[in-house]
ROVOMI-205933 format. One record per residue: residue number from 0; x negated, y negated, z of N, C-alpha, C in turn; residue in one letter. Coordinates in pm, whole numbers, plus 32768, in hexadecimal, padded with zeros to 4 digits. Atoms other than C-alpha are relative to their C-alpha. Example, Ala and Ser with C-alpha at 12.3 -4.5 7.8 and 13.67 -1.06 7.14 Angstrom:
// residues 2
0 7FA7 8077 8000 7B32 81C2 830C 7FA6 7F88 8000 a
1 8052 8077 7FFA 7AA9 806A 82CA 804D 7F93 8049 s
//
This chain:
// residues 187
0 7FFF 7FB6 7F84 79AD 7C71 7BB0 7F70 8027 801F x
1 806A 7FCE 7FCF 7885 7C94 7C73 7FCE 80AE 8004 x
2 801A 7FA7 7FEC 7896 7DC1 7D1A 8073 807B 7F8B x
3 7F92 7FD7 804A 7941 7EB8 7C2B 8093 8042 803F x
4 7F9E 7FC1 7F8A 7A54 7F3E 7D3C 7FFE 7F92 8066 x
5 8020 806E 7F76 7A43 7DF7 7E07 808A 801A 805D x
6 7F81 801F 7F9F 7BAC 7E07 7E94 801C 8087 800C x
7 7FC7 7F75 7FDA 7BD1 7FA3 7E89 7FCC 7FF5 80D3 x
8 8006 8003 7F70 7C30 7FD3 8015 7FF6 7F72 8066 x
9 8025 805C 7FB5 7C5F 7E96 8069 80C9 7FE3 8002 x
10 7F80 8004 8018 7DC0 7DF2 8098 801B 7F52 7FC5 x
11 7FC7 8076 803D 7E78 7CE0 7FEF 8064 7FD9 8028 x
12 7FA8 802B 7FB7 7F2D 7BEE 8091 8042 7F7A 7FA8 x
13 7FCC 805D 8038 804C 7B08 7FD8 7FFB 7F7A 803C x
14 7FEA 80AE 7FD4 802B 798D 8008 8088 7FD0 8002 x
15 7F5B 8020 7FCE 8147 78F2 80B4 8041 7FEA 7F4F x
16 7FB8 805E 8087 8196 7835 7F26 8020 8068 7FAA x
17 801F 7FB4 806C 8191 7991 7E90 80B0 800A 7FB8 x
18 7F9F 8021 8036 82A6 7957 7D88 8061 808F 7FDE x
19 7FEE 7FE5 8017 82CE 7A9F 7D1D 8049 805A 806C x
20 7FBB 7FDE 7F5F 83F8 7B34 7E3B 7FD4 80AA 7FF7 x
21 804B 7F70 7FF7 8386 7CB0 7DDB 7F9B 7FE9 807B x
22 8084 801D 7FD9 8228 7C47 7E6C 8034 7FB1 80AA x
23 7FE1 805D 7F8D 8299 7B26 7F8B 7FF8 8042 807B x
24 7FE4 7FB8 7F53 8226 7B58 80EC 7FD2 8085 8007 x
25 8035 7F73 7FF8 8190 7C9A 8086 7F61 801F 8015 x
26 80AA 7FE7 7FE5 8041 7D46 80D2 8000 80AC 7FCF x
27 8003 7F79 806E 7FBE 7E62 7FD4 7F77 8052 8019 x
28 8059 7FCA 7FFA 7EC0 7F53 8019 7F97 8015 7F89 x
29 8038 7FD1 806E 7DD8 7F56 7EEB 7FB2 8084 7FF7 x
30 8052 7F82 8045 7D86 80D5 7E60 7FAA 7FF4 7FC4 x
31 80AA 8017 80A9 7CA4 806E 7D26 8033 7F6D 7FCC x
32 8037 80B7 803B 7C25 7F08 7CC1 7F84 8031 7F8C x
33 809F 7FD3 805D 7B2E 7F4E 7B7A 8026 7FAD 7F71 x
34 8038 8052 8063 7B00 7E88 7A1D 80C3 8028 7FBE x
35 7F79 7FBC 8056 7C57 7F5F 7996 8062 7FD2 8048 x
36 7FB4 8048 7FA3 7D1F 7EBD 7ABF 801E 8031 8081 x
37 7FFA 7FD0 7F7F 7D9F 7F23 7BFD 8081 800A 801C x
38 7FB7 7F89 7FDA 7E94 8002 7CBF 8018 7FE1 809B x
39 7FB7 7FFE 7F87 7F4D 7FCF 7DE9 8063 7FD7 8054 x
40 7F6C 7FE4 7FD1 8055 8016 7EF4 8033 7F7F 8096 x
41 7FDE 8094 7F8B 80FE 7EFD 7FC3 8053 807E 8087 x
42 7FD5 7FA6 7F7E 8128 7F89 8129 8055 7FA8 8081 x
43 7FAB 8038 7F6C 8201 7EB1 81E5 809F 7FE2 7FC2 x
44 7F37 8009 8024 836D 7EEE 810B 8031 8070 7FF8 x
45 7FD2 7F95 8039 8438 7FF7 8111 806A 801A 7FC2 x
46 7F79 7FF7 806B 851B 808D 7FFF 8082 8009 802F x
47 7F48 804C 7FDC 8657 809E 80D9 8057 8072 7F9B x
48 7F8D 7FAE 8065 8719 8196 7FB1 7FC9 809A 802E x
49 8017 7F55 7FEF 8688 82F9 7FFF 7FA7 7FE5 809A x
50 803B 7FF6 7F6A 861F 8372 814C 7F8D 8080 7FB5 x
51 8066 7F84 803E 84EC 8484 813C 8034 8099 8003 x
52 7FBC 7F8A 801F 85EA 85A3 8174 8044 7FED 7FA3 x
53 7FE4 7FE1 8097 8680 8543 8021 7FB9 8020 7F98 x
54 80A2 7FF9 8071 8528 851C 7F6F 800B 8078 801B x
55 8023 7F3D 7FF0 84F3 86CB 7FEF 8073 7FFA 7FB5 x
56 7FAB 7FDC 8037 862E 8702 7F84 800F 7FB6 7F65 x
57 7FF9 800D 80B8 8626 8670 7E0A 7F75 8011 7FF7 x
58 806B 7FAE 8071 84DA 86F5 7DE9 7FF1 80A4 8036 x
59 7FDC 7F58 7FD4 8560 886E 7E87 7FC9 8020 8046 x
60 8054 7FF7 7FB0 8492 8850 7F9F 8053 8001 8073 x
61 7F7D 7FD0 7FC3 8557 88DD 80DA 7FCB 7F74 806F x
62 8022 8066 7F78 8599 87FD 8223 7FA4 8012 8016 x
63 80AD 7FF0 7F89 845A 876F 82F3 8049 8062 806B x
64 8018 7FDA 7F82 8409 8837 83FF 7FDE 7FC1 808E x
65 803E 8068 7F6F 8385 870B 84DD 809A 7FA8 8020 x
66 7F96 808F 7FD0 8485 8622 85A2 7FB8 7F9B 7FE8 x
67 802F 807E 7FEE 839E 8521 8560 8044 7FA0 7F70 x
68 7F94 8046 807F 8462 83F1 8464 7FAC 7FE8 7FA8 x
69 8061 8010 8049 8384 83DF 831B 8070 7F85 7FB0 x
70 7FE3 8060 8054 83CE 828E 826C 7FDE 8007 7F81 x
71 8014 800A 808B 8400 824A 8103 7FFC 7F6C 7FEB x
72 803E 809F 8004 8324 8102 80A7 801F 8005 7F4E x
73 8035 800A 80AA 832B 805C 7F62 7F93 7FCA 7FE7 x
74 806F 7FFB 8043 8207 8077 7EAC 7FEC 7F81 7FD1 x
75 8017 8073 8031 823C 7F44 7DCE 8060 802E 7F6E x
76 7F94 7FFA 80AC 8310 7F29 7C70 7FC4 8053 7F89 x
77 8043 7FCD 804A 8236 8010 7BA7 8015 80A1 7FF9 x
78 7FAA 7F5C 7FDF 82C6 8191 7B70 8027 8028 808D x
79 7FA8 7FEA 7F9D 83AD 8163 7C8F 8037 80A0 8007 x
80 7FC1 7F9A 7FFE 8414 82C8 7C53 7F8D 805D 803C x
81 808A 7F9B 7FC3 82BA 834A 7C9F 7FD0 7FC8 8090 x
82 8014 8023 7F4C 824C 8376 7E0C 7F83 8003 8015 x
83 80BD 8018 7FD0 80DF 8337 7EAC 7FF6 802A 807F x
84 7FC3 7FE1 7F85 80A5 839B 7FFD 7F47 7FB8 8012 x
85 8096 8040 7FEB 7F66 82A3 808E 7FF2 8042 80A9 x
86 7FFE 7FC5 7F8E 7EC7 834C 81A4 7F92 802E 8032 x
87 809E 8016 7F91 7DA3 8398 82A8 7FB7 8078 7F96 x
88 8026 7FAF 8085 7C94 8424 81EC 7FB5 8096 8004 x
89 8036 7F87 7FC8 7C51 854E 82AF 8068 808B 7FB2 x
90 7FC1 7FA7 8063 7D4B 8605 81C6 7FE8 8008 7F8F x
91 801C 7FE7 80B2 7CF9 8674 8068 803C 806F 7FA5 x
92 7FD5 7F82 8050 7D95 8742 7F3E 7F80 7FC0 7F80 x
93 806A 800F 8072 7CC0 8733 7DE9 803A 7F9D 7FD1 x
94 7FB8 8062 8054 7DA4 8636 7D54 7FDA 7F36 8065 x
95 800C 8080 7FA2 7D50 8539 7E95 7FB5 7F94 7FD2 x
96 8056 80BB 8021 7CDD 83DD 7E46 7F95 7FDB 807C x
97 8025 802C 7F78 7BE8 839D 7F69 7FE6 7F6F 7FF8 x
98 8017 809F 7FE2 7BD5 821D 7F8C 7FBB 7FBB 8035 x
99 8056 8022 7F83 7B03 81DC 8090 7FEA 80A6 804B x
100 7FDE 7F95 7F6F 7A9C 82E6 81EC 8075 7FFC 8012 x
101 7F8A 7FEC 7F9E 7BAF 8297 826C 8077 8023 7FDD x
102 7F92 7FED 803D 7CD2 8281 8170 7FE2 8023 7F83 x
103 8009 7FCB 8096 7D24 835E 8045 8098 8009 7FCF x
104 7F69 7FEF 802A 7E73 8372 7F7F 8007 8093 7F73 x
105 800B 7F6D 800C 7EF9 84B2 7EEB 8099 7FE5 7FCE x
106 7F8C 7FE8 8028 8037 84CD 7E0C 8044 8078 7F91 x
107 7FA9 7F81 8038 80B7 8627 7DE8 804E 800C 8058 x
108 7F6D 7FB9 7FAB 81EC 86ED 7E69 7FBF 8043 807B x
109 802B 7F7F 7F9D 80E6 87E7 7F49 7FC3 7F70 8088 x
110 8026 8058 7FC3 8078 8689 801E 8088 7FF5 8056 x
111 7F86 801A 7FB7 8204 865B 8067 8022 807C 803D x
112 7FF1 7F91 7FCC 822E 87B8 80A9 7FAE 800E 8080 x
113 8077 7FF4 7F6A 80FC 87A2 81B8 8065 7FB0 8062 x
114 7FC0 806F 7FC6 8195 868F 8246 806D 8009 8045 x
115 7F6D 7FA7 7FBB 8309 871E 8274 7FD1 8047 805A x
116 8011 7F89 7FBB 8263 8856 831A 7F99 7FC8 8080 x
117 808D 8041 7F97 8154 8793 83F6 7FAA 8011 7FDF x
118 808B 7FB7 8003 8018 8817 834B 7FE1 7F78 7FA2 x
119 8016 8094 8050 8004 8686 8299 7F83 7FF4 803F x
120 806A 8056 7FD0 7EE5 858E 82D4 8048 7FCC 80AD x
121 7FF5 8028 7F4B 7EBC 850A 8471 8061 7F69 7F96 x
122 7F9D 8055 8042 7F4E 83AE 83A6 8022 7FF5 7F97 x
123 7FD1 7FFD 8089 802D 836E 8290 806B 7F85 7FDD x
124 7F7C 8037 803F 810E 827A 81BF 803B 802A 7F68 x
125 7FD6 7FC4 8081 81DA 8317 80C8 8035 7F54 7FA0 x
126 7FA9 8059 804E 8257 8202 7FBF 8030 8030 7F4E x
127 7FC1 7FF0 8084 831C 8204 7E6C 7FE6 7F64 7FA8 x
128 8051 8088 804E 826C 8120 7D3A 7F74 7FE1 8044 x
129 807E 805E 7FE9 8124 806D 7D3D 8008 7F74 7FDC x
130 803F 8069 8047 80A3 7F23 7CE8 7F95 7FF8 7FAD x
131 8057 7FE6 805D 7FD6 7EFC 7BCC 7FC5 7F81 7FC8 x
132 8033 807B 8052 7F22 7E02 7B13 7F84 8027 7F8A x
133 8052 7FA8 805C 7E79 7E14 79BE 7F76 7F9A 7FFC x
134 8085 803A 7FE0 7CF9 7DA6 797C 8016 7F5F 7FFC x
135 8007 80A8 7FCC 7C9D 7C52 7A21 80AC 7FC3 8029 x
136 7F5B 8066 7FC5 7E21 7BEA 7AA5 7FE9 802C 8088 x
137 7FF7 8037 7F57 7E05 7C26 7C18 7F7C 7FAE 7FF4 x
138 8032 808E 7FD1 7CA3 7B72 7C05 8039 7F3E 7FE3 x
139 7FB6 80C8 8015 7D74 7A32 7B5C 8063 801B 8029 x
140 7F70 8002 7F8B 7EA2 7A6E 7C3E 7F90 7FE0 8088 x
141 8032 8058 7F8F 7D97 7A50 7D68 7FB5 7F6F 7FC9 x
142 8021 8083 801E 7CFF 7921 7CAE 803E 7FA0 7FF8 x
143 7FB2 805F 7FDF 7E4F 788D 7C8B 802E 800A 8088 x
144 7FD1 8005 7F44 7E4D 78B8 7E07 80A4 8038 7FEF x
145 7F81 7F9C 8013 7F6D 79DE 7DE1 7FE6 8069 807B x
146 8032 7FAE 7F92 7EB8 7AAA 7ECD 7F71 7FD9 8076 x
147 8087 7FEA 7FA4 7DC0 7AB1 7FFB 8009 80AC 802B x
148 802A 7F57 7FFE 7CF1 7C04 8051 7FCA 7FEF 807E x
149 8037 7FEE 7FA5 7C87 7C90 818F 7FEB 807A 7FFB x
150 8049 7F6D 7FC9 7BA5 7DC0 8241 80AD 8045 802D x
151 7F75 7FDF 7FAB 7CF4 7EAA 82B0 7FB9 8057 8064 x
152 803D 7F8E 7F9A 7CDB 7F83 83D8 8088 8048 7FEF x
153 7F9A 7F82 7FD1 7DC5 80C0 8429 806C 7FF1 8009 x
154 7F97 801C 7F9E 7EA1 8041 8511 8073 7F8D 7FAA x
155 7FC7 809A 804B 7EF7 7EE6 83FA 804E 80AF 7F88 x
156 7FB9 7FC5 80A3 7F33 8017 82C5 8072 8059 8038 x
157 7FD8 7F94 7FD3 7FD1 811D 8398 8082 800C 803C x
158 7F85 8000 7F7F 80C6 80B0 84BF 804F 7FE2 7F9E x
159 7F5D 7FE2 7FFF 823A 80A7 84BC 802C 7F60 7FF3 x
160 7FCE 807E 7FFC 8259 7F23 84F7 7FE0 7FB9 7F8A x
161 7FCD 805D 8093 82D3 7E85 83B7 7FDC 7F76 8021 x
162 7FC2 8087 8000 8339 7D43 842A 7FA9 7FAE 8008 x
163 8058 8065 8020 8217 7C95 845B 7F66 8028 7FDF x
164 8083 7FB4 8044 8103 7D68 83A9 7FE3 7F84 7F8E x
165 8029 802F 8030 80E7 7C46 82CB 7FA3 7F37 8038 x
166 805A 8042 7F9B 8079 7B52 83EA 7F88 803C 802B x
167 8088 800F 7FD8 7FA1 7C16 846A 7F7B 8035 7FAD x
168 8089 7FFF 807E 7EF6 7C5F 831B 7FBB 7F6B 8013 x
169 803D 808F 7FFD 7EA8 7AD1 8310 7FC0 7FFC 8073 x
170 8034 7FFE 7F81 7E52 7ADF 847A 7F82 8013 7FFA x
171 8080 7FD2 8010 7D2F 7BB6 8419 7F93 7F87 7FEA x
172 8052 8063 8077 7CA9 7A95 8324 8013 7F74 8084 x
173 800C 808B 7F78 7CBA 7997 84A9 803B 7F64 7FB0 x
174 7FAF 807C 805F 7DB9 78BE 83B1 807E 7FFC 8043 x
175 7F7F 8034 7FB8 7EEF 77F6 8442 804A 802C 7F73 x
176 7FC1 7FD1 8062 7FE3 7865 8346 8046 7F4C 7FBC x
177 7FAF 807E 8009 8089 76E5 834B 7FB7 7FB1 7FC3 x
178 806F 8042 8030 7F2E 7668 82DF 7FE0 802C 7F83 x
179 8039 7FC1 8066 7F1D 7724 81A3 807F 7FB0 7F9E x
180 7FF2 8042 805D 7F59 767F 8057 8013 804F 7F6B x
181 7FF1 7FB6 8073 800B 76E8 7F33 7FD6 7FEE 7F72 x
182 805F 8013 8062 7F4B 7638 7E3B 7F75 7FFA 800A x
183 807E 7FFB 7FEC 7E16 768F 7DAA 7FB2 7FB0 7FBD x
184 804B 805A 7FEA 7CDB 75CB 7D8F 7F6B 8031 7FD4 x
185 8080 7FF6 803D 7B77 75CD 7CE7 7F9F 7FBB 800C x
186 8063 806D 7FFC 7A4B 7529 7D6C 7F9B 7FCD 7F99 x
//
């Protein structure tokens, strides 16, 4: 690894061939990329079994206060029981991860509690699990062409539209999706 954090804040986008169906069609925000491995939350699935007024309520946290609908994303297959909340980085507690300016992630109970009440970050995605990988396996998962990476912006980590957040991750990278090749290759 070059840079020692090369992929922290960047996003990872599954190649159409990606075998593994956890992963498939997905696009993961990377938290931390460093020599020990790397950390992060796929933002375009959601868990579907708990809504975020069950999450308050099994961790004794009373109804939100906002009408607004807070989604429960999955993180990725990695302590599915534990929650992350990735989000604009103009919010901070001491525990906050800052990632970049822009995005920091933050996983305590007093983040969900903001959040219920309105006093959260301006954006947020709550999810349940991470993705993980231990030293050197996502760089030879992107070497076996498992992944492509792109710059993310706001609007790609943030919005509401699922369905084709993993087009227009590739989009970014000015790639036909039909043109991309699931085997990889070494000049």
């Amino acid at each position: 690894m070059q840079d020692e954090e090369y992929l922290t804040g960047k996003l990872l986008i599954a190649m159409p061939g990606m075998r593994d169906s956890r992963f498939a069609r997905s696009v993961i925000y990377v938290c931390a990329h460093h020599p020990e491995g790397a950390m992060g939350l796929v933002i375009n699935r959601l868990v579907g079994a708990i809504t975020f007024p069950d999450l308050l309520a099994q961790l004794g946290i009373g109804p939100p206060t906002i009408d607004e609908e807070i989604r429960v994303h999955f993180g990725g297959p990695v302590e599915s029981g534990r929650g992350f909340v990735l989000h604009s980085g103009e919010y901070r507690q001491d525990s906050t991860l800052q990632v970049d300016d822009a995005v920091a992630l933050t996983a305590t109970v007093d983040i969900l509690r903001d959040i219920a009440n309105g006093q959260g970050p301006r954006r947020s995605l709550l999810a349940l699990g991470y993705a993980g990988w231990g030293p050197g396996q996502l760089d030879s998962e992107i070497q076996a062409n498992g992944w492509l990476h792109v710059a993310p912006d706001e609007d790609l980590v943030f919005d509401e539209s699922l369905d084709n957040k993993w087009e227009r991750a590739i989009a970014k990278l000015g790639v036909d999706v039909s043109m991309l090749s699931g085997d990889a290759g070494h000049a």
